[in-house]
C-alpha positions as CSV (number, residue, x, y, z in Angstrom):
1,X,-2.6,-21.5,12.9
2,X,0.0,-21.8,11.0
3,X,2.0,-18.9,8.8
4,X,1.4,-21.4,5.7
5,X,-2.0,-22.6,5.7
6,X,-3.1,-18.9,7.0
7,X,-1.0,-17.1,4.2
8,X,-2.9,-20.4,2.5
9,X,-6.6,-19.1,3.8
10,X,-6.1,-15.4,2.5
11,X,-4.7,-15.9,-1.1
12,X,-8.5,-18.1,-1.1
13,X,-10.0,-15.0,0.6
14,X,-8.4,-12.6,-1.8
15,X,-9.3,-14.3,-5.0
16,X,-12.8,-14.3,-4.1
17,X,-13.1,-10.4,-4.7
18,X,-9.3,-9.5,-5.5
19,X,-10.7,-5.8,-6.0
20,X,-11.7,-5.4,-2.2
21,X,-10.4,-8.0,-0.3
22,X,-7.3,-7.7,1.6
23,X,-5.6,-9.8,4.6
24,X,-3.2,-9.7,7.3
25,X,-1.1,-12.5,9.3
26,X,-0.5,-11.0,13.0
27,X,2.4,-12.5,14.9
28,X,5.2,-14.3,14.3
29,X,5.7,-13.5,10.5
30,X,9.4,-14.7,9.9
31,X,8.5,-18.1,12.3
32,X,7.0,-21.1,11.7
33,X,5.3,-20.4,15.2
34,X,1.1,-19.6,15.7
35,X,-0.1,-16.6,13.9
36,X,-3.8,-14.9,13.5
37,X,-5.5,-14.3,10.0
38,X,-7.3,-11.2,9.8
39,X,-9.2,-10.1,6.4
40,X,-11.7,-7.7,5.8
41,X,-13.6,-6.6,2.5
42,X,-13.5,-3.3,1.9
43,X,-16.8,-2.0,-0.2
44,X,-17.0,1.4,-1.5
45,X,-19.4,4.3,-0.2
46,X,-19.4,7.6,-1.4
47,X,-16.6,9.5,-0.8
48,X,-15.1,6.4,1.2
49,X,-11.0,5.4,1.4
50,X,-9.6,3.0,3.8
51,X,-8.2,3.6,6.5
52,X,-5.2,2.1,7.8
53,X,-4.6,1.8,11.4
54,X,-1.9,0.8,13.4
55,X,-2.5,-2.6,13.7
56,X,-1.9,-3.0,9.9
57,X,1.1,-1.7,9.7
58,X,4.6,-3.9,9.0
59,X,6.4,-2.5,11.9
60,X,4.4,-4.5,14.4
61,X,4.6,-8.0,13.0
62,X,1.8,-7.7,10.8
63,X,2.1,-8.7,7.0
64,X,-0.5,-7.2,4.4
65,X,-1.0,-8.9,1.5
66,X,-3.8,-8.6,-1.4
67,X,-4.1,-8.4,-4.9
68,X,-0.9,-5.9,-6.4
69,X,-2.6,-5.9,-9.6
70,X,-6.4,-5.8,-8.6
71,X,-6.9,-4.0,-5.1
72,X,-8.9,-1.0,-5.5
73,X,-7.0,0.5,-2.5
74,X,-3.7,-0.6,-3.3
75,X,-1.8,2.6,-3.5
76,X,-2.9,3.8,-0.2
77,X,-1.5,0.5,1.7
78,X,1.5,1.4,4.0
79,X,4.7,0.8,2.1
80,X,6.3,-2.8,2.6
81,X,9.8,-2.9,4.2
């Protein structure tokens, strides 16, 4: 799809459950060329913290986005560049 209607896609995904939601657009980032949504919700277990791999990290053509203000996880996101 799209960079727009997947950046588009995810702010809906977010705002469904800004507190554990979070998304990704894979590919070509900085082009109005084809590129993948990816979100996940991430639920808390005991003694659980996200993980985040490689393919979630900006270096790689992969933009994270999710709420600044209400992701439970935001301080352990990779810093943006």
């Amino acid at each position: 799809m799209k960079r727009a209607d997947a950046y588009d896609r995810g702010i809906l995904h977010i705002m469904q459950d800004p507190e554990h939601n979070i998304c990704g657009i894979i590919g070509q980032t900085h082009q109005e060329g084809l590129c993948t949504l990816k979100c996940l919700k991430l639920k808390a277990k005991p003694n659980f913290e996200p993980v985040f791999s490689h393919e979630w990290q900006y270096g790689d053509r992969v933009a994270l986005f999710f709420s600044e203000m209400f992701f439970k996880w935001k301080d352990l996101v990779p810093e943006r560049e």
